[in-house]
VOGU-3710 file (C-alpha; in Angstrom, 3 decimals, decimal comma):
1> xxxxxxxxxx> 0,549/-20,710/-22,581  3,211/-18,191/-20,242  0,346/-19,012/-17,579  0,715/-22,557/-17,518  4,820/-22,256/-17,774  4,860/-19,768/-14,696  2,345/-22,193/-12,821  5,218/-25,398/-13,417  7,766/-23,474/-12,541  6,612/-22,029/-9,082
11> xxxxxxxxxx> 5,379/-25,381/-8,193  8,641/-27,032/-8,669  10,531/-24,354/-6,858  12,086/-25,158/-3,881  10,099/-24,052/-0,726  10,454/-23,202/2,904  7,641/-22,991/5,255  7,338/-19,364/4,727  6,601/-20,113/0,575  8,386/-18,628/-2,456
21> xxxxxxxxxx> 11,055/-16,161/-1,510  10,014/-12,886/-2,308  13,065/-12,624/-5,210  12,356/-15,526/-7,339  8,606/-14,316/-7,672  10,102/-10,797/-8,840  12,629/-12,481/-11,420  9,398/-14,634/-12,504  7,574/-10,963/-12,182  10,037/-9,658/-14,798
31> xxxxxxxxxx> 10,248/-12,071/-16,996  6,413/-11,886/-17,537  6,716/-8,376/-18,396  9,444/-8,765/-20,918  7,113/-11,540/-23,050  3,428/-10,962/-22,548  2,182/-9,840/-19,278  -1,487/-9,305/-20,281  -1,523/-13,091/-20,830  -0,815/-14,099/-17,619
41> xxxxxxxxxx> -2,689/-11,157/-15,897  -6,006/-11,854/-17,846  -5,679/-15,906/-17,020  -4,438/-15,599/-13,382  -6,558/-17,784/-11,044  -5,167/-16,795/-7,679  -4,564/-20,012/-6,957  -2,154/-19,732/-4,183  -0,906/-16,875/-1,962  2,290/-16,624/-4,608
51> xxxxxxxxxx> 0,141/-16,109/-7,235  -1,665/-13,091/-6,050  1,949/-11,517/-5,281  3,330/-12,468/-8,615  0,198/-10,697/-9,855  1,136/-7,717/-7,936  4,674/-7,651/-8,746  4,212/-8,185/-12,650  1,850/-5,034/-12,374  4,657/-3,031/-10,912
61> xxxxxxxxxx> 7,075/-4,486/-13,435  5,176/-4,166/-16,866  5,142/-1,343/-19,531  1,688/0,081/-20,578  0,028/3,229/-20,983  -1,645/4,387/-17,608  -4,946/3,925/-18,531  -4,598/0,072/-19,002  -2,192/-0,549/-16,104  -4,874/1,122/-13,633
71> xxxxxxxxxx> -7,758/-1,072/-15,642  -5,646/-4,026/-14,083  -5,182/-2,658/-10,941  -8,415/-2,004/-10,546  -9,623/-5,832/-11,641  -7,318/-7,045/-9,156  -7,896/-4,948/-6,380  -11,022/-7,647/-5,532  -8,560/-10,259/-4,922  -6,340/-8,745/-2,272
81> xxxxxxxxxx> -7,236/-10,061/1,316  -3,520/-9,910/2,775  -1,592/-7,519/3,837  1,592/-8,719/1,924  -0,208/-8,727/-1,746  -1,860/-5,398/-0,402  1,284/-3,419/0,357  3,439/-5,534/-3,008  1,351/-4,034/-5,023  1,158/-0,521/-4,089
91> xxxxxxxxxx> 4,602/-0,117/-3,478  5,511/-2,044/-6,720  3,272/0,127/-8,710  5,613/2,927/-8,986  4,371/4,274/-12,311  2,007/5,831/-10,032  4,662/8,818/-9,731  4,853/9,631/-13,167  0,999/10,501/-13,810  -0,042/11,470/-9,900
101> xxxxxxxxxx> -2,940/13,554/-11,093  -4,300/10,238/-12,801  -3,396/8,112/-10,170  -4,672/10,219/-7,800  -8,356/10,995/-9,257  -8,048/6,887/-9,320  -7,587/6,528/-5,688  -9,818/9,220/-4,548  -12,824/6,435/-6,272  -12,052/4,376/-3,105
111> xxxxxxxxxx> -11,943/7,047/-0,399  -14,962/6,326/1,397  -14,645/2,583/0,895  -16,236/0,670/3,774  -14,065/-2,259/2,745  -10,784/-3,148/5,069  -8,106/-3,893/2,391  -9,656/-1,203/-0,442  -8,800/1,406/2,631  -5,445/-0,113/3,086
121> xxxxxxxxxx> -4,994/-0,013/-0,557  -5,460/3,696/-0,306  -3,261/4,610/2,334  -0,468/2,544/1,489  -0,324/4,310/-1,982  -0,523/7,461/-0,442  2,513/7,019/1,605  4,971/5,573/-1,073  3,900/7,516/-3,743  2,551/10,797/-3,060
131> xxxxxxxxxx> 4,330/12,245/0,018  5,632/15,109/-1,996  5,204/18,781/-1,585  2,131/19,696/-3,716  0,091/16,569/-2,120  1,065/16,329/1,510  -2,119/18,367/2,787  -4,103/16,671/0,473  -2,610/13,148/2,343  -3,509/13,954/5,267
141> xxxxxxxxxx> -6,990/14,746/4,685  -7,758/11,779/2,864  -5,799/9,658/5,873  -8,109/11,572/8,157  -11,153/10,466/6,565  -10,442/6,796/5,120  -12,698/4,362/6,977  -10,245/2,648/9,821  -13,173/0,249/12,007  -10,652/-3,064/10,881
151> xxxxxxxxxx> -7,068/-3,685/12,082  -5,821/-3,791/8,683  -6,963/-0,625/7,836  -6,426/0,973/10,511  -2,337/0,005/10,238  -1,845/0,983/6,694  -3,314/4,771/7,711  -0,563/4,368/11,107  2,003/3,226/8,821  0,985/6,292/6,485
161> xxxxxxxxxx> 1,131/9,226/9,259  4,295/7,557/10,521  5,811/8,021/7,057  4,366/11,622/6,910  6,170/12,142/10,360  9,858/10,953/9,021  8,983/13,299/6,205  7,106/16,543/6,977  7,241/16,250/10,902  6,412/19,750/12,075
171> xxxxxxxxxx> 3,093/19,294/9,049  2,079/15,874/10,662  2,991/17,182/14,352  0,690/20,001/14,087  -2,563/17,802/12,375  -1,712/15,335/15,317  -2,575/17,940/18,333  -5,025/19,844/15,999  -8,839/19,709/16,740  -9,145/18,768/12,822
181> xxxxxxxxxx> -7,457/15,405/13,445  -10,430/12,789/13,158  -8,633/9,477/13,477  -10,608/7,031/15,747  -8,502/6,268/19,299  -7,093/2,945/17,947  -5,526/4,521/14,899  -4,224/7,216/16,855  -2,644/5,154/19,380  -1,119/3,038/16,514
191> xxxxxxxxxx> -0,050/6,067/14,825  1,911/7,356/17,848  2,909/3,641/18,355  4,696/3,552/14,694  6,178/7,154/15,065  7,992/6,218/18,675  9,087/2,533/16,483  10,364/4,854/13,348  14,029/5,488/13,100  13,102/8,467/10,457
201> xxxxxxxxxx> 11,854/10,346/13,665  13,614/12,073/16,311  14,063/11,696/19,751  12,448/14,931/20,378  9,753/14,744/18,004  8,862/11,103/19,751  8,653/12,357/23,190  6,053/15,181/22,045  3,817/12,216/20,465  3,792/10,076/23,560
211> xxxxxxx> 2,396/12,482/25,211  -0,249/12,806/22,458  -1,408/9,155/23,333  -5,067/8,917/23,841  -6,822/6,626/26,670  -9,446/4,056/25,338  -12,785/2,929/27,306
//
């Protein structure tokens, strides 16, 4: 079986201590997706950390109708418990930006998820696929609402509204001061942390966050 082939041939890679470079999983990625990508999708084990990202990058890679590439997404979305597999396969996934009404209805199932990475998963989809013009508003009030009480969480909604800032900064600016911004002090503080860090934002724009910052008990 392509499962057992892709199993041999990541083990007998050549590794450092930080794993399987992040290109040779991709070329393994497409490759899958050219043959028979369902196979290896419907027998993945999750054996190791690089299978769970060759999972997520095979998802971005393959060709399928919506409907069953969201059915996958959804069966995987269980397995992710790392930031790295989190954030591969949201960004990977960009069919996402050729049916954003689906994709979106999707998401909007996991919205007031109490679970850390299911939030992430959220936000980080958000803020490569849907920071556009008809959904920014739409963003930011899901950001505002997503549950943020873990770390993980809570960075994936920072990394979000310091994306929105790069993009739409006088939009995210004015939800930042507004009494309708909800975010809990950590994720504030981590928002206005990852603004001042972007180089998408300018000098002036940082300087008006920083002043934003809140003070935690």
């Amino acid at each position: 079986m392509l499962i057992n082939q892709i199993r041999l041939e990541i083990k007998n890679i050549k590794t450092t201590s930080f794993g399987i470079s992040i290109p040779e999983l991709k070329k393994f990625a497409q490759q899958i997706a050219k043959e028979n990508y369902k196979e290896v999708l419907d027998n993945n084990k999750y054996e190791t950390f690089e299978m769970k990202l060759l999972h997520a990058f095979v998802l971005g890679y393959a060709k399928d109708n919506i409907e069953t590439l969201l059915k996958y997404f959804d069966n995987f979305i269980p397995y992710v418990d790392n930031w790295a597999v989190n954030d591969s396969l949201c960004q990977s996934f960009k069919i996402a930006r050729h049916y954003p009404d689906t994709v979106w209805k999707y998401l909007m199932n996991y919205q007031n998820t109490n679970i850390e990475f299911e939030s992430r998963i959220v936000s980080v989809m958000l803020l490569s696929h849907f920071l556009t013009d008809e959904y920014i508003n739409k963003v930011i009030t899901v950001l505002d609402k997503l549950n943020a009480e873990n770390y993980y969480a809570q960075m994936g909604i920072a990394w979000a509204i310091a994306t929105i800032m790069g993009k739409y900064p006088q939009v995210c600016l004015q939800y930042l001061q507004s009494d309708d911004c909800h975010l809990n002090d950590k994720t504030f503080n981590k928002s206005v942390q990852k603004i001042c860090e972007s180089l998408r934002v300018s000098e002036n724009i940082k300087e008006k966050v920083k002043k934003l910052k809140r003070a935690q008990k």
